[in-house]
C-alpha positions as CSV (number, residue, x, y, z in Angstrom):
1,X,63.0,55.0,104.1
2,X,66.0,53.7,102.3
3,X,69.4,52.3,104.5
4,X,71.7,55.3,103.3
5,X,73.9,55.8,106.2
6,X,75.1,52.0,106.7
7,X,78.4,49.8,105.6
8,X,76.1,48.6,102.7
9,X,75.3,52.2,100.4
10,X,76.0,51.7,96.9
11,X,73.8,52.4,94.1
12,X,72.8,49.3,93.6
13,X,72.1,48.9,97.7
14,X,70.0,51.7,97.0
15,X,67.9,50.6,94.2
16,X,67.0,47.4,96.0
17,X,66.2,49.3,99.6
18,X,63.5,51.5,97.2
19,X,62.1,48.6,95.5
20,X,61.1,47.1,99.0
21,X,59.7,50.8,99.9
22,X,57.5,50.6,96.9
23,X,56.0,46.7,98.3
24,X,56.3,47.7,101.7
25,X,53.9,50.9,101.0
26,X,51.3,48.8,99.5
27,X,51.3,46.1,101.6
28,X,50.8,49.0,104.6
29,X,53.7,47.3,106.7
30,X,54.8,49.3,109.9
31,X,57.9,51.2,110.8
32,X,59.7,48.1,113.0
33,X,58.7,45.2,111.0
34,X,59.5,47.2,107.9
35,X,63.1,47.6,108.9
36,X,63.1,44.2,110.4
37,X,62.5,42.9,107.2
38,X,64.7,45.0,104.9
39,X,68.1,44.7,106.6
40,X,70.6,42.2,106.0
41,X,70.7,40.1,109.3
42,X,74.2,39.0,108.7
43,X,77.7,40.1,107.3
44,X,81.3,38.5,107.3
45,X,83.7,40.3,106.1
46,X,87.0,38.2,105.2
47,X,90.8,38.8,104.1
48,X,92.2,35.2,102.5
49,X,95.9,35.1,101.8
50,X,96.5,33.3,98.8
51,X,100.1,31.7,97.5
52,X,100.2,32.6,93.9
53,X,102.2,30.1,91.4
54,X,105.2,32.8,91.8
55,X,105.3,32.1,95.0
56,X,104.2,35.6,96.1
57,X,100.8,35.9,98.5
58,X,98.4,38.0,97.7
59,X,95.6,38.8,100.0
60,X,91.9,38.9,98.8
61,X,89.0,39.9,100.3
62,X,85.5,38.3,100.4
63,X,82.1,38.5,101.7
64,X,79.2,36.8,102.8
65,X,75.9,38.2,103.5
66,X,73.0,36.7,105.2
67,X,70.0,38.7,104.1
68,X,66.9,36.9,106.2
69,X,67.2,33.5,108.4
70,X,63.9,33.5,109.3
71,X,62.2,31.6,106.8
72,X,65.0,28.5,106.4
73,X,68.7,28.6,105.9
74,X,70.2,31.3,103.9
75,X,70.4,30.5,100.1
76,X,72.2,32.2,97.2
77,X,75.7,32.2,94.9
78,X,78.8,33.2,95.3
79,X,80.7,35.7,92.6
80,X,83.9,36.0,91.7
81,X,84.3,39.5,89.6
82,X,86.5,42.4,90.1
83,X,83.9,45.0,90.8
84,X,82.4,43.0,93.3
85,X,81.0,45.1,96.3
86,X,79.7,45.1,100.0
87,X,76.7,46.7,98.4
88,X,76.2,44.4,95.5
89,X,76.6,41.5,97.7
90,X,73.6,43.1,100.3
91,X,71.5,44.0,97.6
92,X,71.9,40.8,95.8
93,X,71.1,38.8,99.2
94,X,68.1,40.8,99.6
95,X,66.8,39.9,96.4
96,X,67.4,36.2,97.2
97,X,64.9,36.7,100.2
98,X,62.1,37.6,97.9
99,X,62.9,35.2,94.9
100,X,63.2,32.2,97.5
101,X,59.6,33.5,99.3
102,X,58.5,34.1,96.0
103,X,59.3,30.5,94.4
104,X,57.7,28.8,97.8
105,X,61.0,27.5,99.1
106,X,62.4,26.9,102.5
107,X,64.9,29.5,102.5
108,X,66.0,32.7,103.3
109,X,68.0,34.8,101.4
110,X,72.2,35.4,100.8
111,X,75.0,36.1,98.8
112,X,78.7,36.0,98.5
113,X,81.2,37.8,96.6
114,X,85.3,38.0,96.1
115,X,87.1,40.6,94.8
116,X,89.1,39.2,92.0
117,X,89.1,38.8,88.2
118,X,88.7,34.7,87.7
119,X,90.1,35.1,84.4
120,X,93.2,36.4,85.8
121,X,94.0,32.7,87.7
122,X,95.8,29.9,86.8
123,X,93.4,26.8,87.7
124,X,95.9,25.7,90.4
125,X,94.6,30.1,92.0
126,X,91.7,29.9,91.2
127,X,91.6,26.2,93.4
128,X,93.7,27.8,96.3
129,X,91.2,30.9,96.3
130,X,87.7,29.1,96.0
131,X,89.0,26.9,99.0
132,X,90.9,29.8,101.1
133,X,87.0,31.4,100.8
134,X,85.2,28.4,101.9
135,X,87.7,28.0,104.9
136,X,86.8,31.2,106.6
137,X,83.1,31.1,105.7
138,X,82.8,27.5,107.5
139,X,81.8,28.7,110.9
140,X,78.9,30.4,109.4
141,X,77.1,28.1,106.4
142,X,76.3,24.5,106.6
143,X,73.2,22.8,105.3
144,X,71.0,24.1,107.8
145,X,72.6,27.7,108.3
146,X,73.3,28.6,104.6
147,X,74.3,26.7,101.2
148,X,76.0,28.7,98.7
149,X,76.2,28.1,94.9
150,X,77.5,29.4,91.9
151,X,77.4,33.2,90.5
152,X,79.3,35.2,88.4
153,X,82.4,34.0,87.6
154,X,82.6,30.4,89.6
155,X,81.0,26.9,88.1
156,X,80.7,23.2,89.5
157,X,84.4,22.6,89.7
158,X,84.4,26.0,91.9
159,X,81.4,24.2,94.3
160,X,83.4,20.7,94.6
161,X,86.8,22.5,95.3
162,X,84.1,24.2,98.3
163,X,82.2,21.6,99.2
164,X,85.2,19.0,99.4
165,X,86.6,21.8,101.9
166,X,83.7,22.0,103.9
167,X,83.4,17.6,104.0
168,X,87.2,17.9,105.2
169,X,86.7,19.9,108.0
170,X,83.6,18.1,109.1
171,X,85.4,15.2,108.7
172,X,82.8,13.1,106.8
173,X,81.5,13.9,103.0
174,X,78.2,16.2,103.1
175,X,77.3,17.5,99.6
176,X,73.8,19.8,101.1
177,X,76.5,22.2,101.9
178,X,76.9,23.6,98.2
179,X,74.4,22.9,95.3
180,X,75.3,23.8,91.7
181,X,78.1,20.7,92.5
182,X,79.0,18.4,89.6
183,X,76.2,15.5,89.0
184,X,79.3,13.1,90.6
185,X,79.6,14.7,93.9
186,X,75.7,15.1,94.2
187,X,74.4,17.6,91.7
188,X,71.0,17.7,90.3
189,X,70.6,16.5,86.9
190,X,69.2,20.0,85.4
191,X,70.9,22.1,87.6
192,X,73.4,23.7,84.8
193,X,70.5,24.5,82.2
194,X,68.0,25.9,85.7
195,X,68.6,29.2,85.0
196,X,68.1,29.6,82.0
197,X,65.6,26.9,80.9
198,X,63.2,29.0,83.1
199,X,64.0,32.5,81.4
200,X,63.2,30.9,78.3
201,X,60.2,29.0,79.9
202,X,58.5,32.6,81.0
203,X,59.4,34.3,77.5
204,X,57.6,31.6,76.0
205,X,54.4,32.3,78.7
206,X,54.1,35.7,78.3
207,X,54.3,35.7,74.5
208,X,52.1,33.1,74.3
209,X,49.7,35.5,76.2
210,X,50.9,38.2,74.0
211,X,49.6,35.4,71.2
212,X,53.4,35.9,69.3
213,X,54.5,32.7,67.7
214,X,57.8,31.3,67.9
215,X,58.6,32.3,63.9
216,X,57.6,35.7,64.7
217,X,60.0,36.2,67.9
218,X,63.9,37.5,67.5
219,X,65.7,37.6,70.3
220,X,68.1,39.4,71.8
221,X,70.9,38.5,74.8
222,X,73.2,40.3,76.2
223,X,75.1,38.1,78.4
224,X,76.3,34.7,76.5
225,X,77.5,32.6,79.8
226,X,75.3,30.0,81.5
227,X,72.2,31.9,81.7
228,X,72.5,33.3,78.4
229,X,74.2,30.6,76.5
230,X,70.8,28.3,77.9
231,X,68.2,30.5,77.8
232,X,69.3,30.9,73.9
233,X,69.1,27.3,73.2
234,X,65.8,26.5,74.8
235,X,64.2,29.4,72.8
236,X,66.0,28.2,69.3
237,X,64.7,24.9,69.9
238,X,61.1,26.0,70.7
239,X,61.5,27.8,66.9
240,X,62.6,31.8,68.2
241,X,65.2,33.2,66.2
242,X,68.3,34.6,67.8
243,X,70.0,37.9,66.2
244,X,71.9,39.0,69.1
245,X,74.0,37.8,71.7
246,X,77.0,39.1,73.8
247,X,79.9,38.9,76.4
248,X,82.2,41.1,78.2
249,X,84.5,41.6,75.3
250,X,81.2,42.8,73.1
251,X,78.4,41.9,70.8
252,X,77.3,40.3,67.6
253,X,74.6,40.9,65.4
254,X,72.5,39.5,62.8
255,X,69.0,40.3,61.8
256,X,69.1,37.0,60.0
257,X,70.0,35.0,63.0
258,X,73.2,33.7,64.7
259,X,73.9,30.2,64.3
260,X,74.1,29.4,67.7
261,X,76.4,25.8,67.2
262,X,79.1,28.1,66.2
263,X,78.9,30.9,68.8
264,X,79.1,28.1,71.1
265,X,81.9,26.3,69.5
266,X,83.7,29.6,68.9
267,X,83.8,30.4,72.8
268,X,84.8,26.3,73.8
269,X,87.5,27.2,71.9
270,X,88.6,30.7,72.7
271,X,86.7,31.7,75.8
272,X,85.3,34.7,74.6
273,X,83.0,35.4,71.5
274,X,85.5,37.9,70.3
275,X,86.7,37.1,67.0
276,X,83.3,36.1,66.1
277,X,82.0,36.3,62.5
278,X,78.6,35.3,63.0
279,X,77.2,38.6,62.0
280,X,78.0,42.5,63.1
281,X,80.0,43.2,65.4
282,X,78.3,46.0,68.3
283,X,79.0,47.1,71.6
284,X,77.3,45.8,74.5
285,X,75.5,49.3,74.8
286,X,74.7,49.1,71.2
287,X,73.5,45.7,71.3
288,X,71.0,46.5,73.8
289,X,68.9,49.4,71.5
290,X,68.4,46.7,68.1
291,X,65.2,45.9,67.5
292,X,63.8,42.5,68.8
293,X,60.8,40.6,70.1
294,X,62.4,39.8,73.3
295,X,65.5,41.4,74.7
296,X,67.1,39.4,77.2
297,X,69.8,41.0,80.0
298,X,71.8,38.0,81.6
299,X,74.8,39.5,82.6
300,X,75.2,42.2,85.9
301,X,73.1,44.9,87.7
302,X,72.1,48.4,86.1
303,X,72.7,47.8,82.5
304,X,69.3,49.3,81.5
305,X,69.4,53.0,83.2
306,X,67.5,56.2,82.1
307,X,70.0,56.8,79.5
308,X,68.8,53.7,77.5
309,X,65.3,52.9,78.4
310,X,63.5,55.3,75.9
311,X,65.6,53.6,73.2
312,X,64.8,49.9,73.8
313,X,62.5,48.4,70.8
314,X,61.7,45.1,72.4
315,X,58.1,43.8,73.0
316,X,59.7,41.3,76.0
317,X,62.2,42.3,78.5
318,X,62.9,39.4,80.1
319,X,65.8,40.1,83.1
320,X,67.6,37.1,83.3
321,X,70.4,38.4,85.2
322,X,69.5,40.1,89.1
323,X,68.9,44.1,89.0
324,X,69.6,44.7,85.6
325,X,67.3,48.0,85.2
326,X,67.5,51.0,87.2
327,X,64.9,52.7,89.1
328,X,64.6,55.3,86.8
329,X,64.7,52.8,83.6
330,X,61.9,51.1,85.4
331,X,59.7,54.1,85.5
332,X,60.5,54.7,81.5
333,X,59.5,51.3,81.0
334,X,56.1,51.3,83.2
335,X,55.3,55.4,81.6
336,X,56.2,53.9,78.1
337,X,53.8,50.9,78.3
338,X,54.8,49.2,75.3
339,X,56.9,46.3,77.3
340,X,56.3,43.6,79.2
341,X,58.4,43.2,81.9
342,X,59.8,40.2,83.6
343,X,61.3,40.9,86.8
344,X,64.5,38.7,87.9
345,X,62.6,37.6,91.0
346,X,60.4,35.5,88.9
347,X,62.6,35.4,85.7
348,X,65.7,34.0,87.0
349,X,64.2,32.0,90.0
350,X,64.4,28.4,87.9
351,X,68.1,28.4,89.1
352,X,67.2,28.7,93.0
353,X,64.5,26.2,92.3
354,X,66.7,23.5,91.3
355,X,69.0,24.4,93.5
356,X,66.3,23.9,96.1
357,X,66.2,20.5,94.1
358,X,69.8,19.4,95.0
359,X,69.4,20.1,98.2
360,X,66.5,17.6,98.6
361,X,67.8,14.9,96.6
362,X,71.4,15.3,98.9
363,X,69.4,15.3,102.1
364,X,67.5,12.1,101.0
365,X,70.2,10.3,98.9
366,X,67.9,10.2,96.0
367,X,68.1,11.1,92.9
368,X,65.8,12.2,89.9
369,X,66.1,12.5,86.5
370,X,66.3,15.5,84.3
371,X,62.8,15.5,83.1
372,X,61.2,14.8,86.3
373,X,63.7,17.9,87.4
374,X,61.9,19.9,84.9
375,X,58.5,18.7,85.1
376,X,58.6,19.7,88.5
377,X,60.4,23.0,87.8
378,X,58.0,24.1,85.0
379,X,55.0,23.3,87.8
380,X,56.7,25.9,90.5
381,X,57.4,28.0,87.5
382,X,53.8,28.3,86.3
383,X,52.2,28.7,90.5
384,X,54.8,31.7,90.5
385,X,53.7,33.6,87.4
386,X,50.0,32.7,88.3
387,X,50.4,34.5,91.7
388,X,52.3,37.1,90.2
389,X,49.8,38.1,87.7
390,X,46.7,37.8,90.2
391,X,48.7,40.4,92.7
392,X,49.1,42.6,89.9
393,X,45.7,43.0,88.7
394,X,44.5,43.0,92.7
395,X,46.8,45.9,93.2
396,X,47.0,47.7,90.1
397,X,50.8,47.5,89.8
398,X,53.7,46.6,87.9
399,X,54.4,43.3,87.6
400,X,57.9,43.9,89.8
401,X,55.8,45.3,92.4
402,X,53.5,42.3,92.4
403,X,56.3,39.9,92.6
404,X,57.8,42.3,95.4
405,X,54.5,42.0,97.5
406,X,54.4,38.1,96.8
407,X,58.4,37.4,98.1
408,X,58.3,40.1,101.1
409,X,54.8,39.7,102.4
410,X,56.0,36.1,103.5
411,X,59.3,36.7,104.9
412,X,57.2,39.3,106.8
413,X,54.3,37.5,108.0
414,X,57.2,34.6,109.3
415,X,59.3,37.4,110.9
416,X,55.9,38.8,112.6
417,X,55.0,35.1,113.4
418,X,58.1,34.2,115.3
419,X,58.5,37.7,117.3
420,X,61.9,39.0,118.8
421,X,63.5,36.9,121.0
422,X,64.4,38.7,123.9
């Protein structure tokens, strides 16, 4: 039964509530622990007054969602974006739940959101917001409660602006609060790349299991920022070709390939990839229907609907960025049976992992070094997609399902475990 009449509904509240009816009926889970399991067990809802370099204040309003505490502290970014929603935030929370369970780690599931268009600030806003947010969030995060990190639309100087807030108000400095932090205020070594070092580390799995080379692989992104931008450069290095890539303001295209130096110097210096020459120049929308070995979507929820599914002609659809296909899209996808499908759970999980990583390393004042960051990554990486593909063949599902029935199966056998406290 999906949450429809609650402060959450939004499509994309929706899609995830139906994706944890399709685990939950496998996995034969019963009416209370079911809808102990799927709710959110935590919102905060807060208005931040902001002084704007005019002079004027402007009010803003946030969110933080705490999806399952259960299984460790709550864990998961915070976005900055216009469009940002109640909803999105629930439904992105809830997917932290089963990626976290999914990876093995210590955590339990959240998400944060502010209404506002980053590009819009001046640094000296953007500062005054990031640290008006962490101010009334304080009461409810902390390194045992919940540790935020970056999302859409914030970065490391967003997390140290936060986390030197939070060591303020404790009065002493304490760096587990936030991870995604800059390397000199305690970030991981390897944190930046996470993401999307392991996109590009389960393309390369699954079309090594689809025995495609790296000179026979084109890829596609949509979605040029950190994940993207990453993910792009690990598979160009590993000898896949990259004829598409894109951001908000649009998309380029090249069946030859896009020198990817460029691109990257072209946005250092103007932000955007508009202006671009590197090849055609496409819409978003169009971008996504070109033909490719592996089509990566790194940017936000629902850009692969029923409109577009039946058009794709990629071999790998790798979803680097959380919800980015419908529920009807998914059904296309599964009836069409032509593409392999990564689910973000697993896809994107390298970030979380890493994250995980920070924490450690702050809690212990130790530190690693990048490859040991990765060597360890790429192990948690592989255990995932090993359990993932064993569920799928035990119940004959997608592979979504399976890594649905991996993440929630745990957080539901802990929230069974502990009981209700009375």
């Amino acid at each position: 039964m999906a949450l429809t009449n609650t402060i959450y509904s939004s499509p994309v509240f929706q899609q995830a509530c139906s994706q944890f009816d399709a685990a939950a009926d496998i996995l034969g889970m019963d009416a209370g622990l079911r809808e102990r399991t799927k709710r959110p067990r935590r919102c905060v809802v807060v208005s931040m007054p902001v002084r704007m370099d005019n002079g004027k204040i402007e009010i803003f309003e946030g969110y933080r969602v705490q999806h399952n505490l259960s299984t460790g502290p709550a864990k998961g970014g915070i976005r900055f974006h216009h469009d940002v929603t109640l909803g999105e935030v629930a439904a992105l929370a809830m997917w932290m739940s089963w990626k976290c369970s999914l990876a093995g780690l210590p955590y339990g599931g959240g998400k944060g959101g502010v209404i506002v268009d980053p590009r819009a600030l001046s640094i000296t806003e953007l500062e005054r917001l990031s640290r008006r947010y962490m101010q009334e969030i304080i009461p409810f995060i902390g390194p045992n409660v919940d540790i935020p990190a970056p999302d859409v639309g914030t970065n490391e100087q967003v997390m140290a602006w936060m986390m030197d807030t939070y060591s303020n108000h404790q009065g002493h400095y304490d760096p587990g609060v936030i991870t995604g932090k800059p390397v000199s205020l305690g970030g991981s070594l390897g944190r930046r790349e996470a993401t999307g070092e392991g996109v590009a580390w389960f393309v390369k799995a699954y079309l090594q299991d689809l025995n495609i080379p790296p000179e026979k692989t084109k890829v596609i992104i949509q979605g040029f920022g950190n994940v993207g931008s990453e993910a792009a450069l690990a598979l160009y290095n590993w000898g896949a070709e990259i004829t598409g890539i894109s951001d908000y303001t649009g998309g380029v295209y090249n069946a030859k390939g896009i020198d990817l130096k460029a691109a990257l110097a072209h946005i250092a210096q103007h932000k955007t990839l508009q202006g671009f020459r590197g090849g055609d120049t496409l819409t978003n929308e169009q971008l996504l229907e070109q033909e490719c070995t592996v089509l990566i979507p790194a940017a936000l929820e629902r850009v692969i609907t029923e409109k577009n599914a039946g058009k794709l002609k990629c071999r790998v659809l790798a979803e680097g960025a959380n919800g980015p296909t419908t529920n009807e899209a998914d059904k296309i996808i599964s009836d069409r049976g032509d593409i392999e499908l990564i689910p973000d759970v697993l896809c994107n999980s390298g970030g979380v992992i890493v994250s995980y990583f920070e924490w450690l390393q702050n809690l212990q004042n130790y530190y690693w070094t990048k490859p040991e960051v990765f060597d360890k990554l790429h192990r948690m990486l592989a255990k995932a997609k090993a359990s993932v593909d064993e569920t799928m063949k035990k119940y004959n599902c997608s592979r979504r399902t399976a890594a649905l029935v991996l993440g929630i199966a745990r957080v539901a056998e802990a929230k069974a475990s502990r009981g209700l406290f009375p």
